[in-house]
N, C-alpha and C positions, 0 to 999 in steps of 0.2 A: 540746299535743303529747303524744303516747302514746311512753311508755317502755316497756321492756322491763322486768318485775319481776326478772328477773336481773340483776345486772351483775357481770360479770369487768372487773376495773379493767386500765390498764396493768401490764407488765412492771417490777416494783422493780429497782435496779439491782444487786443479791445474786442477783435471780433469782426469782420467784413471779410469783401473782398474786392480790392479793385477792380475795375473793367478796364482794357482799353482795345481801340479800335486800330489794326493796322491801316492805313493809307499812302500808297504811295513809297513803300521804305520808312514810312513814318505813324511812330506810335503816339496815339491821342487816347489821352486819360479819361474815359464818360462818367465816370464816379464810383464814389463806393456801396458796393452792393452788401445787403442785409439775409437777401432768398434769389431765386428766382426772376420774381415776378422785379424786381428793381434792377436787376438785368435786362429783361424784356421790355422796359420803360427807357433804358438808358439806350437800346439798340433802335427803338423806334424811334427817339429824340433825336438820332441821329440819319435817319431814313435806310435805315435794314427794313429791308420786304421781310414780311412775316416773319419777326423775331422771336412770336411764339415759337412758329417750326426748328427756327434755329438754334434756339437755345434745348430745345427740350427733343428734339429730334433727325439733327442733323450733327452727328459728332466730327467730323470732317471740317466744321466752319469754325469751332470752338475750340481752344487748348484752354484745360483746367490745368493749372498749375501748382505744384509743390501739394495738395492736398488732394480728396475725393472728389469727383464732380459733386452738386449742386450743394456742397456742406459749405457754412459761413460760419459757424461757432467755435473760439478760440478755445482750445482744450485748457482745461480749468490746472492752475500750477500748482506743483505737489507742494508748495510749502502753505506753512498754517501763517494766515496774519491775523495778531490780535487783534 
């Protein structure tokens, strides 16, 4: 089965989303992502060619995970706290 060497993990319940990088059979954590744009920072950090193209336009390179592509906001919990 072919993976994507991207992966954006689920939405944490704070709100984020991790990144990590496949290499080699081996998954490395780049950080937790807020938007976009700290995706695109954390794949350049890492020496991804044009990580703008790839995050925003190559869906092939990318698996979003457990939620919508480019959403980072933890859906707010039905209970009421005082």
């Amino acid at each position: 089965m072919h993976r994507a060497p991207i992966l954006v993990h689920p939405i944490a319940p704070a709100g984020g989303r991790r990144v990590s990088l496949r290499v080699e059979g081996q998954d490395a954590i780049l950080g937790l992502a807020f938007s976009d744009a700290d995706v695109i920072e954390f794949l350049r950090r890492a020496g991804v060619p044009d990580p703008d193209e790839v995050v925003l336009g190559e869906p092939t390179l990318v698996e979003w995970q457990g939620d919508e592509p480019h959403a980072y906001e933890a859906e707010p919990s039905d209970t009421d706290i005082p």
